[in-house]
C-alpha positions as CSV (number, residue, x, y, z in Angstrom):
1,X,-31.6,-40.6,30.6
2,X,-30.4,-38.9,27.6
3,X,-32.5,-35.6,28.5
4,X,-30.9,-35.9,32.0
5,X,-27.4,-35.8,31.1
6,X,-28.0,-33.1,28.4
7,X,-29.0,-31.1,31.3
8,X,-26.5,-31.8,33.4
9,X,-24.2,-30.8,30.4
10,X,-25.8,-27.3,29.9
11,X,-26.1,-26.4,33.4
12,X,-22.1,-26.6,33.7
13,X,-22.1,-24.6,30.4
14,X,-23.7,-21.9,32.4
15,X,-21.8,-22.4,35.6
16,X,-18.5,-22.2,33.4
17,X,-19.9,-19.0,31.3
18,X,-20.8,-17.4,34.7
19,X,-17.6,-17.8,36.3
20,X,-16.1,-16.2,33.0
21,X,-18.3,-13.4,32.5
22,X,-18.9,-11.6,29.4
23,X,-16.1,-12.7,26.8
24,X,-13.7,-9.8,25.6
25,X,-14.5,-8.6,21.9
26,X,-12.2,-9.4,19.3
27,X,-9.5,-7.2,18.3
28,X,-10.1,-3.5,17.8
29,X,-8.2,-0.7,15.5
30,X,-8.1,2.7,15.6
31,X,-6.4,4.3,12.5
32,X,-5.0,8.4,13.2
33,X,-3.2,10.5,10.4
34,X,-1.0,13.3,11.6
35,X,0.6,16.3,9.8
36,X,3.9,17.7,10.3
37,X,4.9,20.8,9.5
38,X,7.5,22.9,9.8
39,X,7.3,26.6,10.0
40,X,3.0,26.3,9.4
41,X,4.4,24.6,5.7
42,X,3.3,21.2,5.4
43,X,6.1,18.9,5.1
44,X,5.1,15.1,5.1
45,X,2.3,12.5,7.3
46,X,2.4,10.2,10.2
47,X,-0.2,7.4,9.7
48,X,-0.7,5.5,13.0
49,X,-2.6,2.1,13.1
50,X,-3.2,1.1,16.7
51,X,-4.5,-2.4,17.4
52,X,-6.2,-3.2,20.5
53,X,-5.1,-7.5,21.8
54,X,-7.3,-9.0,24.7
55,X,-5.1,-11.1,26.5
56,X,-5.4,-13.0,29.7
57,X,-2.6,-11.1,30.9
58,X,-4.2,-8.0,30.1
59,X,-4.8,-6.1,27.0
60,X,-1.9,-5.1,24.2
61,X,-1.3,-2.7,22.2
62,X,0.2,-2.9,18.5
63,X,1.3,0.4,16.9
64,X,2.6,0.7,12.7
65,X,3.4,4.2,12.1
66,X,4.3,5.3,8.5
67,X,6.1,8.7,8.5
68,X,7.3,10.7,5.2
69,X,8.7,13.9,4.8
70,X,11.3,16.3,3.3
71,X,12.8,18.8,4.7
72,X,15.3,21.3,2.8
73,X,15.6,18.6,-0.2
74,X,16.3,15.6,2.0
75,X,13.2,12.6,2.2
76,X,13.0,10.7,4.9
77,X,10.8,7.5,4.8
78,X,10.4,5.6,8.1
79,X,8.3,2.4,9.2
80,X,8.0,1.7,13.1
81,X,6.7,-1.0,15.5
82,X,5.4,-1.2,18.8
83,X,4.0,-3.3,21.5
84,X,3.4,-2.7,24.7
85,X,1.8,-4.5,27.5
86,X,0.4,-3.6,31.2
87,X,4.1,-3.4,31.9
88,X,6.5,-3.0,29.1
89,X,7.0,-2.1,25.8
90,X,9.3,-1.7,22.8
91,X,9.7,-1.0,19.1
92,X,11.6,-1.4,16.0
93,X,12.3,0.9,13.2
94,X,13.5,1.1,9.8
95,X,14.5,4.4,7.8
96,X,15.6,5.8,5.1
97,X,17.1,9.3,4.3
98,X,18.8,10.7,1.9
99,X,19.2,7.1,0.6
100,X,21.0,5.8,3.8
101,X,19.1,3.6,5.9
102,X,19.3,2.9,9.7
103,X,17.3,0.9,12.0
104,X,16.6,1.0,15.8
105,X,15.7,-1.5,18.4
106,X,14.9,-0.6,21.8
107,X,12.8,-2.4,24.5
108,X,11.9,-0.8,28.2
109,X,14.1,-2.8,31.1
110,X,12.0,-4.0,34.2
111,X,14.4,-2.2,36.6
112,X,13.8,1.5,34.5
113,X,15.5,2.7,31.7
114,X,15.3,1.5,28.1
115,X,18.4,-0.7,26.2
116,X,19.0,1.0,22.5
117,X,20.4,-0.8,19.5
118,X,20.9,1.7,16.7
119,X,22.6,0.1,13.4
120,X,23.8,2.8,10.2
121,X,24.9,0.8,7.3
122,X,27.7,-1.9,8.9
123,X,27.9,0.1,12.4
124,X,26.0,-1.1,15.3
125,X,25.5,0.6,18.4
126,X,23.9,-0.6,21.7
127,X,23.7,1.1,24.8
128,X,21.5,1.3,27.8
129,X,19.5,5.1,28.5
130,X,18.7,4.9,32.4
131,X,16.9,8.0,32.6
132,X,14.6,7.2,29.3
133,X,11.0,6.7,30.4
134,X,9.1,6.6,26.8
135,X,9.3,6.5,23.0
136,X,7.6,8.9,20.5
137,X,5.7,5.9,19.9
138,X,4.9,5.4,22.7
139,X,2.9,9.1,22.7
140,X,0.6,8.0,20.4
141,X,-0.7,4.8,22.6
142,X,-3.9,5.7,24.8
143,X,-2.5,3.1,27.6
144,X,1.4,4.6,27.8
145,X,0.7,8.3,27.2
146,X,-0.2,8.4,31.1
147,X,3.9,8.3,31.4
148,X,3.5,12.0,30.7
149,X,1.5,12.5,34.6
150,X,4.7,11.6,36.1
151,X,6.4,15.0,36.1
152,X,10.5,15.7,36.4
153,X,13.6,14.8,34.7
154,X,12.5,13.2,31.5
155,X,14.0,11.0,28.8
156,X,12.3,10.7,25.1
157,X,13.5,8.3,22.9
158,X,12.8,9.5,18.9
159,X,11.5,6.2,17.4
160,X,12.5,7.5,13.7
161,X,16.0,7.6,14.7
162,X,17.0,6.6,18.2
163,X,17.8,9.9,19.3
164,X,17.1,10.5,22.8
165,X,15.9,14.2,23.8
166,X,16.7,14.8,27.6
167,X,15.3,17.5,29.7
168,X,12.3,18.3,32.6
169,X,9.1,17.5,32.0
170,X,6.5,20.1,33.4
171,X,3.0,19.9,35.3
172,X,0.0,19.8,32.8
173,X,-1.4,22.7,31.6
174,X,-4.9,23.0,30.6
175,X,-5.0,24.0,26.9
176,X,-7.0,22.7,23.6
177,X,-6.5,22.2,19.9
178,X,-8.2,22.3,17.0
179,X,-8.5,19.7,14.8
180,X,-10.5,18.9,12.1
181,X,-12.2,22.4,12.7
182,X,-13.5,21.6,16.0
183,X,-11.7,22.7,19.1
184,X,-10.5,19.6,21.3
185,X,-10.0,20.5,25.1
186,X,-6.5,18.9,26.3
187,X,-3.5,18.3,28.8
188,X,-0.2,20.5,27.5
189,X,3.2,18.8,28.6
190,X,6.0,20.7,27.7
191,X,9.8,18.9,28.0
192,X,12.2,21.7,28.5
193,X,16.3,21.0,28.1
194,X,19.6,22.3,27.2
195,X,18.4,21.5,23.3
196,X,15.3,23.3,23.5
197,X,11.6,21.8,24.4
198,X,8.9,20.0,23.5
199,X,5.5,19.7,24.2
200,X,2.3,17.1,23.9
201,X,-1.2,17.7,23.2
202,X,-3.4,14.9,24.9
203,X,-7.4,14.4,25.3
204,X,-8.9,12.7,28.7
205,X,-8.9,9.6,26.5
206,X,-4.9,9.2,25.8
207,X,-5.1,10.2,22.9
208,X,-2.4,12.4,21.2
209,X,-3.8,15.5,18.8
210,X,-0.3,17.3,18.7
211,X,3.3,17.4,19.4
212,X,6.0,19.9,18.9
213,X,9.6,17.9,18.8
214,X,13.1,19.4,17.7
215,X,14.2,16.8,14.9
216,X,16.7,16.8,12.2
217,X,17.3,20.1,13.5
218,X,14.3,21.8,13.3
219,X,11.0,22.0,15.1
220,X,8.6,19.4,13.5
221,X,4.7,20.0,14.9
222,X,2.6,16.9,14.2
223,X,-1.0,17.9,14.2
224,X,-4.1,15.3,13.9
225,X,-5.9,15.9,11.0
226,X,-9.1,14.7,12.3
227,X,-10.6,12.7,15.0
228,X,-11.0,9.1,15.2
229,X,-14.0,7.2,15.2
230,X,-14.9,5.7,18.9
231,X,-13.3,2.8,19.5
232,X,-15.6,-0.3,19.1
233,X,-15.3,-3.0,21.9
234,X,-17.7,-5.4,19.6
235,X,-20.3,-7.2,20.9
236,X,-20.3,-8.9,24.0
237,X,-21.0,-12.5,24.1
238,X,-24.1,-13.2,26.8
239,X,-25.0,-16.4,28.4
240,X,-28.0,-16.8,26.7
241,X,-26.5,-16.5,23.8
242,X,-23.9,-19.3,24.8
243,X,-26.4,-21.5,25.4
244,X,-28.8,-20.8,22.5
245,X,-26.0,-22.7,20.4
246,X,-26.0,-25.7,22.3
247,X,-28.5,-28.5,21.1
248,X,-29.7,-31.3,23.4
249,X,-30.1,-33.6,20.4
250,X,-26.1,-32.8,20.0
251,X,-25.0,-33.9,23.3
């Protein structure tokens, strides 16, 4: 009798397993260091930690990117945070310059657009930026770069500072970098406006490996400094395996 229900027990174990299907691995990172220079002189780093979230609702994305630089005497030091999701995302920021600090909010609305709150020592600002479609951030996330395929008037929200650089985003263009000392073929987007334009560096797999951005009033490139290891999906849980743990002198 005992053997019997013990069997019962692991042939729903199986049934349930099946219906499931490999589990998802466990979280993943992926950890990318950018230069920035100014003029081909180096001027500070970008470190970007990216961690990968299996959800039921799909998978989500966590940036932290630490940037530092100086530029003509003035340091800046900023921390940002991201999520996004198969259909959203946001970030906050925090930095300092010149020993004043600001901080920006900003989340992407369902109906387009992105709402902005940008506070400077005691003032606060929030507003609403219809025609905003991503954050800087949001360039270094293999699952929202593909806002970059979608080509016409653009809006590009600067995660440091909650600037927002307006303009017309062009076609790809077929181009490569080198980084690391090994030439990476990518997609160039370029974001021409009134302020002057910008342009993205992308591989097939999302990832960002350079981008050219007017900030704090001059022409900042950010250039990976080497490629990142593969991301690692873990191992995948079998149904074997499931079952192996399960004892019939347990049950």
């Amino acid at each position: 009798m005992r053997s019997s229900a013990a069997s019962v027990v692991l042939c729903s174990l199986f049934a349930f397993a099946a219906l499931l299907g490999p589990r998802p691995a466990a979280a993943a990172e992926q950890h990318v260091l950018y230069d920035l220079l100014v003029d081909g002189s180096l001027v500070g780093t970008r470190d970007v930690t990216i961690k990968y979230l299996q959800r039921p609702s799909g998978e989500r994305h966590v940036l932290e990117s630490y940037t530092e630089l100086s530029l003509g005497g003035v340091r800046l030091e900023s921390r940002c945070s991201g999520l996004s999701t198969p259909t959203s995302a946001q970030f906050s920021s925090a930095t300092e310059r010149a020993g004043e600090r600001s901080s920006v909010a900003a989340k992407e609305l369902p109906q387009g657009g992105w709402q902005l709150t940008v506070a400077t020592g005691t003032k606060q600002i929030e507003r609403t930026e219809a025609n905003v479609r991503a954050s800087t951030l949001d360039l270094m996330d293999p699952s929202r770069v593909a806002v970059l395929d979608a080509s016409g008037p653009f809006g590009l929200v600067i995660a440091e500072t909650g600037d927002v650089v307006m303009g017309t985003l062009s076609p790809a263009e077929s181009s490569s970098v080198n980084v690391g000392g090994q030439k990476v073929p990518t997609s160039r987007y370029t974001l021409s406006g009134d302020s002057g334009s910008a342009r993205f560096y992308v591989t097939s797999e999302g990832l960002l490996v350079r981008s050219e951005v007017s900030w704090m009033g001059l022409s900042v490139v950010g250039t990976l400094r080497e490629l990142p290891e593969a991301r690692d999906y873990g191992a995948v849980e079998t149904i074997d395996g499931l079952g192996a743990r399960v004892k019939e002198g347990e049950l």
